[in-house]
Phi, psi and omega in degrees: 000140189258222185276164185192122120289138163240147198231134183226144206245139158283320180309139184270338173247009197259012161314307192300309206251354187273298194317283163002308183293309191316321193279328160317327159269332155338282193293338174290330173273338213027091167237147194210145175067036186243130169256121167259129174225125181251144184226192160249147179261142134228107187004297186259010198238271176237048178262328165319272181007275188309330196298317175309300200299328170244059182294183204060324180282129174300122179239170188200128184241084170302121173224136163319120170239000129075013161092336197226077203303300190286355170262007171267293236276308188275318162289001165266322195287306173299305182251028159210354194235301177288347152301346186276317175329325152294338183263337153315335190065214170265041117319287183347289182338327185288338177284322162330285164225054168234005119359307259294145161242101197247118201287107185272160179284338168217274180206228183266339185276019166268334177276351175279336180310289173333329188269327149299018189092317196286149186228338185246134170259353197007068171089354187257159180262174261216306181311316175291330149280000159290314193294307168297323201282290195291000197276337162321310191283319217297136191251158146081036184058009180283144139252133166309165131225164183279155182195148189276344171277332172244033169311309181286012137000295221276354184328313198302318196329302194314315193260047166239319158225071177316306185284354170279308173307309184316344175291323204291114186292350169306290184327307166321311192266352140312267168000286183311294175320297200302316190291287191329297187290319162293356193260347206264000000 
């Protein structure tokens, strides 16, 4: 088996536009010989499950944080991840460290924000304020809208303006995670 991170996502469509992301830093990087697999997630349903299923393996768990990052960040951590220790055994050490969580600050469409520039939602979520940005764009009297199925769009947007999402702090600490868990 070769290397493999995994990544498990809430978004039902951001496997696609994560994985994407994932090979960019990669290849930015040059790290090699890594297989990436992104799954969707549901929070309170299977994510032990999944987590089990793919032990061992470097994993990164993106969770929607919903305006309030660090109390997603301790229930997911307290109530899907450190119960699995008993069940791992003299395992258990790989959720320390190979485990990783990384806390969006609302949910994913904020690193697309970020390659526009924007860093503050003032209450609003990153989708909604995606949805105004397009209807802005809307041509011929259509109005565009944003839909949550075509996040993975916007991927080029992100990586055209990388270093700008890199301000956005959920993202950094994606960023970070990812080297880490490929580098060790």
């Amino acid at each position: 088996m070769g290397r493999e991170l995994i990544v498990f996502v809430e978004d039902r469509y951001g496997p696609e536009f994560v994985k994407k992301l994932v090979y960019y830093i990669l290849r930015r990087n040059s790290i090699h010989g890594f297989t990436i697999i992104c799954e969707t997630y549901r929070p309170c349903h299977n994510l032990e499950r999944k987590l089990l299923r793919h032990a061992l393996q470097r994993t990164i768990i993106l969770v929607d944080g919903d305006f309030e990052p660090e109390r997603k960040y301790r229930g997911t951590l307290l109530g899907h991840v450190k119960p699995l220790e008993e069940k791992l055994g003299k395992h258990a050490d790989w959720l320390e460290k190979y485990v990783k969580i990384v806390p969006l600050y609302v949910e994913l469409e904020e690193w697309i924000l970020g390659a526009y520039g924007i860093y503050g939602y003032h209450g609003k979520k990153p989708s909604e304020i995606l949805d105004e940005i397009e209807s802005k764009r809307s041509r011929h009297g259509k109005r565009r809208r944003y839909r949550k199925r075509y996040i993975a769009k916007y991927v080029e947007h992100v990586l055209k303006n990388f270093d700008k999402v890199l301000e956005v702090e959920s993202f950094r600490d994606f960023y970070d995670k990812v080297l880490l868990l490929t580098r060790t």
